[in-house]
PADREN-8985 format. One record per atom (N, C-alpha, C): residue in three letters; atom name; x, y, z. Coordinates in steps of 0.2 Angstrom, whole numbers, plus 2048, in hexadecimal, padded with zeros to 3 digits. Layout:
// PADREN-8985
R   code   site     u     v     w
R    ala     CA     X     Y     Z
...
//
This chain:
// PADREN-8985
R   code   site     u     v     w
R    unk      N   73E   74E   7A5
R    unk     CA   745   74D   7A3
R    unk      C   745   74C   79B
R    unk      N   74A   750   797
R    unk     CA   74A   74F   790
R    unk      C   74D   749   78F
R    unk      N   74A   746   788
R    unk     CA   74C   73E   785
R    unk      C   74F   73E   782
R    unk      N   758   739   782
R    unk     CA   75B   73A   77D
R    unk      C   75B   735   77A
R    unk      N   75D   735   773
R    unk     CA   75A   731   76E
R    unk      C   763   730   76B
R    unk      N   760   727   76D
R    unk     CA   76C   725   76A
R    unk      C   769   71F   765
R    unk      N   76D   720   762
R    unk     CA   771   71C   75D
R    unk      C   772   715   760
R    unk      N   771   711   75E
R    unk     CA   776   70A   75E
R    unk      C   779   709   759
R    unk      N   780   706   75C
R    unk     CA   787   706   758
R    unk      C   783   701   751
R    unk      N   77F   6FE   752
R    unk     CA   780   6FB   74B
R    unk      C   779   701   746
R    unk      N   779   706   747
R    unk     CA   777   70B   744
R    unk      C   77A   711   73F
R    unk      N   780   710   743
R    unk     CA   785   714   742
R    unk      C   786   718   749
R    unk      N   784   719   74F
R    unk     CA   784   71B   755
R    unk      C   788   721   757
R    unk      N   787   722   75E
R    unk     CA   786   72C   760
R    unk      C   783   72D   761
R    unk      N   783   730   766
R    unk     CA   77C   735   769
R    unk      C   77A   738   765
R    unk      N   775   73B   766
R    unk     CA   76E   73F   75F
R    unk      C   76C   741   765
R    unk      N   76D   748   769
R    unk     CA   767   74B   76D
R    unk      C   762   74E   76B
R    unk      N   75D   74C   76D
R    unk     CA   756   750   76E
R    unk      C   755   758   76D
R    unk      N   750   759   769
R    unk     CA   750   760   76A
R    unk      C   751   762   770
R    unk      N   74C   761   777
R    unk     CA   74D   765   77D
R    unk      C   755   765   780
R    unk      N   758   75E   77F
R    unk     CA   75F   75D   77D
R    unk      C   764   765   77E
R    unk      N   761   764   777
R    unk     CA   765   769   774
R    unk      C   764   771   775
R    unk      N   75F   773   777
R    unk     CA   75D   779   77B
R    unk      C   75E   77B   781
R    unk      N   761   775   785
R    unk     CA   763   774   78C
R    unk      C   768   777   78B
R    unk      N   76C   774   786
R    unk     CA   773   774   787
R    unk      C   776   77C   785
R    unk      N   771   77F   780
R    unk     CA   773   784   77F
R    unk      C   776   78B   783
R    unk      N   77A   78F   780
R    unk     CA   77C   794   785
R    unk      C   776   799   784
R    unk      N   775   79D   78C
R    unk     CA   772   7A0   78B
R    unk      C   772   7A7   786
R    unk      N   76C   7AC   784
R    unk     CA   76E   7B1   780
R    unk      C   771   7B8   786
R    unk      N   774   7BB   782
R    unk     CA   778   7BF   788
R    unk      C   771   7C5   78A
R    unk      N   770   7C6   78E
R    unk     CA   76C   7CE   78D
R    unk      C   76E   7D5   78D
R    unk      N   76A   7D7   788
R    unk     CA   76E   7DC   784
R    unk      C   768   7E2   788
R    unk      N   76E   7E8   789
R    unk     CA   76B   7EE   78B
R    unk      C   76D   7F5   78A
R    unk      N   76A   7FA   78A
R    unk     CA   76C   7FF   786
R    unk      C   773   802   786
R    unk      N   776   805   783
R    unk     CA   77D   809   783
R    unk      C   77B   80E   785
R    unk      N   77E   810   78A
R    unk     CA   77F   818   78C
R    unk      C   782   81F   789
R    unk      N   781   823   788
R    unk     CA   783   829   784
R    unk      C   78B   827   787
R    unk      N   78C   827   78D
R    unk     CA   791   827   78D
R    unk      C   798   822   78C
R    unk      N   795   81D   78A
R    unk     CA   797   819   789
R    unk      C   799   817   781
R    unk      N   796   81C   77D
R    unk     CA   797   81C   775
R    unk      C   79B   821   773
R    unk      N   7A1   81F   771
R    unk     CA   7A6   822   770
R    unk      C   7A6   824   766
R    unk      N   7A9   82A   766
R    unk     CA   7AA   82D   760
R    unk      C   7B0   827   75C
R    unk      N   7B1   826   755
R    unk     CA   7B5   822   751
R    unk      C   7BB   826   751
R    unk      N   7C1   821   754
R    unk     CA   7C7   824   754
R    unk      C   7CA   825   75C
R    unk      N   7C3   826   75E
R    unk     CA   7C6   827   766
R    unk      C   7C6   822   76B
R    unk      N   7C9   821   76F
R    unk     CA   7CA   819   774
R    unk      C   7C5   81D   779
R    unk      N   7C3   819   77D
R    unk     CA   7BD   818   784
R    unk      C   7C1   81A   787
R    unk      N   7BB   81E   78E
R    unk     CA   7C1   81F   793
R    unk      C   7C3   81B   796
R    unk      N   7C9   81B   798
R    unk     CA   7CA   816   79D
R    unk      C   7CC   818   7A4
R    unk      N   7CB   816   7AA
R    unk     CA   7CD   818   7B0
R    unk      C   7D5   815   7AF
R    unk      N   7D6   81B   7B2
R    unk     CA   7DE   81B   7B4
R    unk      C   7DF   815   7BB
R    unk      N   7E9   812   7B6
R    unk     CA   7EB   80C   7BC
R    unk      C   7ED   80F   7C0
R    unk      N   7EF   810   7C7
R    unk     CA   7F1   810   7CB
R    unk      C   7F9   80E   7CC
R    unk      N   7FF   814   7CC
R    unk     CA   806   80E   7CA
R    unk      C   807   80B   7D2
R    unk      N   80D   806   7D2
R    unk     CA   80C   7FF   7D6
R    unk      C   811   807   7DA
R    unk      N   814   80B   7D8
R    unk     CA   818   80F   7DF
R    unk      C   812   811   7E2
R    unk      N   80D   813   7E1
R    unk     CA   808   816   7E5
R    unk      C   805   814   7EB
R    unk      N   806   80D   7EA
R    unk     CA   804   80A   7F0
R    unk      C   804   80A   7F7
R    unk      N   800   809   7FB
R    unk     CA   800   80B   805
R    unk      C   807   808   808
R    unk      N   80B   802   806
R    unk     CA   80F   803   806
R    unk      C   814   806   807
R    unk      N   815   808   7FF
R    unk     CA   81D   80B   7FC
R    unk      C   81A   810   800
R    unk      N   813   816   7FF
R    unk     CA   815   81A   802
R    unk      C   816   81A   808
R    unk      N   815   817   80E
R    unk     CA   816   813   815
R    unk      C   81E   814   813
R    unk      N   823   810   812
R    unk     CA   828   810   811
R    unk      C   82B   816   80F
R    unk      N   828   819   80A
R    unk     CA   82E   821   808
R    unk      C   82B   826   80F
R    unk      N   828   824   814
R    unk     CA   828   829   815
R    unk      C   82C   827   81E
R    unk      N   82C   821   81D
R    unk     CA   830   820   824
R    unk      C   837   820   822
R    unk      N   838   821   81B
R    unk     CA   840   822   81A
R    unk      C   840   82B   81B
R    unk      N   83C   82E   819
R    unk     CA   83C   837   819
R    unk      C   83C   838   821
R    unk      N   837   831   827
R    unk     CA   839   834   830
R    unk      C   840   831   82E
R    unk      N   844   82C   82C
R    unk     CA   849   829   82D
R    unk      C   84F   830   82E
R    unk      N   84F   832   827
R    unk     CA   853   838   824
R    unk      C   854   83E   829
R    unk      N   84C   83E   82C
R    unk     CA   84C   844   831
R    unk      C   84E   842   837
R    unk      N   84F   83E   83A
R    unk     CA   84F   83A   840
R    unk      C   859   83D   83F
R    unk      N   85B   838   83B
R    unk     CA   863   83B   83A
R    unk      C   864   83E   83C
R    unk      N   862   844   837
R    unk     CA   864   84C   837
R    unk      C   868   84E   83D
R    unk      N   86E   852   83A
R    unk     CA   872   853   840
R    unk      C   875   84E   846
R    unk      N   876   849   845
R    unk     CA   878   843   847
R    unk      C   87F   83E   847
R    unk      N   880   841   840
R    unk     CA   884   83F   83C
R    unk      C   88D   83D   840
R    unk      N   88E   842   842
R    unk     CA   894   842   845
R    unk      C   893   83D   84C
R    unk      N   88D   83E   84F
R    unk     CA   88E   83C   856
R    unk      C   88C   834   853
R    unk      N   889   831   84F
R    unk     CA   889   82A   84D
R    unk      C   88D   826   84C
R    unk      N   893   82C   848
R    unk     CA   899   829   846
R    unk      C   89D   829   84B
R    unk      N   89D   82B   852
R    unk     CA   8A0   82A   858
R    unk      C   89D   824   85A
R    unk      N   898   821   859
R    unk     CA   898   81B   85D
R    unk      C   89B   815   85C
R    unk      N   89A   80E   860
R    unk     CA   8A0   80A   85E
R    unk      C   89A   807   857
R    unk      N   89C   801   855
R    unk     CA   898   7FD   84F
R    unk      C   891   7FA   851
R    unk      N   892   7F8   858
R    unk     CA   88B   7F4   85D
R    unk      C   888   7FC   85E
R    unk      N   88A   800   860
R    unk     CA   886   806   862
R    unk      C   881   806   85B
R    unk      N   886   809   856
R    unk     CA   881   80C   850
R    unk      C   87D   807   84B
R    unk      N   87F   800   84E
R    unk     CA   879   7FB   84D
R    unk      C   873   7FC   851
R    unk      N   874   7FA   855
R    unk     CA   86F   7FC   85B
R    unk      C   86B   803   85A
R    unk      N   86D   808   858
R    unk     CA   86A   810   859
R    unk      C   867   80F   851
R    unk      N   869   809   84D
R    unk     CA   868   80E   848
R    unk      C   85E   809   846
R    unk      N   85F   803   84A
R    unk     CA   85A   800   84A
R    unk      C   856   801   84F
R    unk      N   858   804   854
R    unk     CA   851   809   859
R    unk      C   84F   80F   854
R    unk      N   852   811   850
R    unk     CA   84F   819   84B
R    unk      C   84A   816   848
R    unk      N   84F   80F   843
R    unk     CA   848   80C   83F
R    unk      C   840   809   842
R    unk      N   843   808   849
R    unk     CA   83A   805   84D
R    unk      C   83A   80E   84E
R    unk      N   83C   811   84F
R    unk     CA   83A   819   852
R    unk      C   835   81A   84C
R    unk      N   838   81A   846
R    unk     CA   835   81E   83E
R    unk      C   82F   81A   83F
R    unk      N   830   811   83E
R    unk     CA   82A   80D   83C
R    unk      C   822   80F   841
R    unk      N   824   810   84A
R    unk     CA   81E   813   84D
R    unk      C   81C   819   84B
R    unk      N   821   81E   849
R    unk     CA   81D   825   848
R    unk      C   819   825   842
R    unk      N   81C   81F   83B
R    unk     CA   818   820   836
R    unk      C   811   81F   839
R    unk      N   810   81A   83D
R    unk     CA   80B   817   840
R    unk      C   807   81E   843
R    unk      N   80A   81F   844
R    unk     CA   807   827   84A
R    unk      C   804   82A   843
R    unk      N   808   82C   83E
R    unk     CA   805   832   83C
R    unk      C   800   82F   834
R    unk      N   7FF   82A   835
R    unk     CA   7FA   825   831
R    unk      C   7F2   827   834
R    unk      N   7F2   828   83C
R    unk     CA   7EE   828   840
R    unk      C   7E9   82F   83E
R    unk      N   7E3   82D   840
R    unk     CA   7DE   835   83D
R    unk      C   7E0   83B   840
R    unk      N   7E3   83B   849
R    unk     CA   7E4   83F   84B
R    unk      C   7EC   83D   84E
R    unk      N   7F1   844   84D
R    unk     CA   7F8   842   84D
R    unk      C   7F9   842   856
R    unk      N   7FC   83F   858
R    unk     CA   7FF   841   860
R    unk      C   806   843   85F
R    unk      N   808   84A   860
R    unk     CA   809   84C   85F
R    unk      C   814   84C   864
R    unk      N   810   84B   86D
R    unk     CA   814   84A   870
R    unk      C   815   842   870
R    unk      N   811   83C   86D
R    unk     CA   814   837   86C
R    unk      C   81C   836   868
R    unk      N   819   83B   861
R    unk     CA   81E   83B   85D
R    unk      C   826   83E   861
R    unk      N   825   842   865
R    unk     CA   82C   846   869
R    unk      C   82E   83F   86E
R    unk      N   829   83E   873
R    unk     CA   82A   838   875
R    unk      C   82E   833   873
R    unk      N   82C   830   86B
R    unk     CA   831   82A   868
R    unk      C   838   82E   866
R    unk      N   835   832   865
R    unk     CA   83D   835   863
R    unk      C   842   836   867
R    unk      N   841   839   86E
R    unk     CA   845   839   874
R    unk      C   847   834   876
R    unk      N   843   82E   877
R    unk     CA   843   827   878
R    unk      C   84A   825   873
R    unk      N   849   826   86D
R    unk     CA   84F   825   868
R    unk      C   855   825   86A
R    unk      N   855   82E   86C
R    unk     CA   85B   830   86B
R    unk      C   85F   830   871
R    unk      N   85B   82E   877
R    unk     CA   85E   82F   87F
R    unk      C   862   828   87F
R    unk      N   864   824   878
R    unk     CA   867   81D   879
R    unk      C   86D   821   877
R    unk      N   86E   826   874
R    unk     CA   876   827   873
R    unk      C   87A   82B   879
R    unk      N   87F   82A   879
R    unk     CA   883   82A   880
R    unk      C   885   834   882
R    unk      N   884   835   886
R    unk     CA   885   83B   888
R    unk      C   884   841   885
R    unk      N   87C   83D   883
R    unk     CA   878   842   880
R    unk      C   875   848   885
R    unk      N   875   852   882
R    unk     CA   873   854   888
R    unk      C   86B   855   889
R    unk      N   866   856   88D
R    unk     CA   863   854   88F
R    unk      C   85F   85A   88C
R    unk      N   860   861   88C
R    unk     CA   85C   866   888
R    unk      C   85E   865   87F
R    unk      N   864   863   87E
R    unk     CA   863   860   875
R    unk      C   85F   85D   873
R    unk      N   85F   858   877
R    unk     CA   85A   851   876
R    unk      C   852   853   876
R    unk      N   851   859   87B
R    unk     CA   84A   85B   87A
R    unk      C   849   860   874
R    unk      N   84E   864   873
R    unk     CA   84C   869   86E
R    unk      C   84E   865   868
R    unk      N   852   860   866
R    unk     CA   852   85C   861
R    unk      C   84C   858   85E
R    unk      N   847   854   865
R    unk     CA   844   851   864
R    unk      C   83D   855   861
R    unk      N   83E   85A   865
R    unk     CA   838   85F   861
R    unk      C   838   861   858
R    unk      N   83D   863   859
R    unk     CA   840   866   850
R    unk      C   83E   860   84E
R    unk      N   841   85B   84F
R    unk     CA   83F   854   84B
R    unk      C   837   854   84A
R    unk      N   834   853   84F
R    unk     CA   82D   851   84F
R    unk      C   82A   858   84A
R    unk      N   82D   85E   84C
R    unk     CA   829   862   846
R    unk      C   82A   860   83E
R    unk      N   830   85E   83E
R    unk     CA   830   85E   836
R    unk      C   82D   857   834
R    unk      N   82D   852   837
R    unk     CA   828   84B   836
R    unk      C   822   84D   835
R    unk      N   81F   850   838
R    unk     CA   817   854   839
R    unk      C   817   858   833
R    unk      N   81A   85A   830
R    unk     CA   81A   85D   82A
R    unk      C   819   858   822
R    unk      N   81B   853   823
R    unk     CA   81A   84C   81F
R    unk      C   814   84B   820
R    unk      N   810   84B   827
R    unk     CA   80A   84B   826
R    unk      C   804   84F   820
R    unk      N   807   856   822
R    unk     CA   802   85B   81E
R    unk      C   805   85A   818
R    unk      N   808   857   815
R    unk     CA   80A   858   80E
R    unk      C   812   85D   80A
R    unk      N   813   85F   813
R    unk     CA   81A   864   812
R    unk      C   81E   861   811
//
């Protein structure tokens, strides 16, 4: 154990540490190692830097722009007959499309697409509107599901 060595106030007092003291307490020295070529940049020129990432980039937003692009498709051709509904109906229709969009984003997030899932949610959707006919709804839901599957491949 290092000895420290004190003053008495009638000395003029203070601690006075000890050599070993004082070598204890010092910061270590950093260790130094070589510079890489690549790391030695020309005068005048900045370092590279990895690129940031912008905050829209994100698995979110992109999760969300793309369940607004099923949203968009989901619509399509709708228009009129939405606007025939009473105000509870196109509440109601317009928050089963939003869970319809949120499950397919889910779907199409997956490694392998299901493909008659996706027509599934989509018929499920659409079979709430009232006297809808029964080959539309199929051949609609199909259309739909192709062009969402398209969002997958990049189309």
């Amino acid at each position: 154990m290092p000895e420290l060595n004190i003053k008495t106030p009638e000395l003029g007092g203070g601690f006075i540490p000890s050599q070993e003291t004082k070598e204890a307490l010092e910061l270590p020295k950093p260790i130094e190692r070589p510079v890489t070529q690549a790391e030695k940049t020309p005068l005048g020129t900045a370092p590279a830097v990895t690129p940031i990432i912008p905050a829209s980039a994100s698995p979110i937003d992109a999760s969300l722009e793309l369940q607004h692009k099923i949203e968009g498709v989901l619509a399509e051709g709708l228009e009129q007959t939405y606007k025939e509904l009473t105000p509870a109906e196109q509440a109601k229709f317009r928050i089963l499309g939003e869970a319809t969009s949120k499950r397919i984003v889910v779907l199409l997030q997956q490694a392998k697409i299901k493909f008659n899932e996706i027509i599934k949610l989509i018929r499920q959707w659409l079979i709430t509107l009232p006297g809808i006919n029964k080959h539309f709804l199929e051949q609609e839901a199909k259309i739909k599901a192709d062009k969402i599957i398209k969002f997958r491949s990049g189309g």
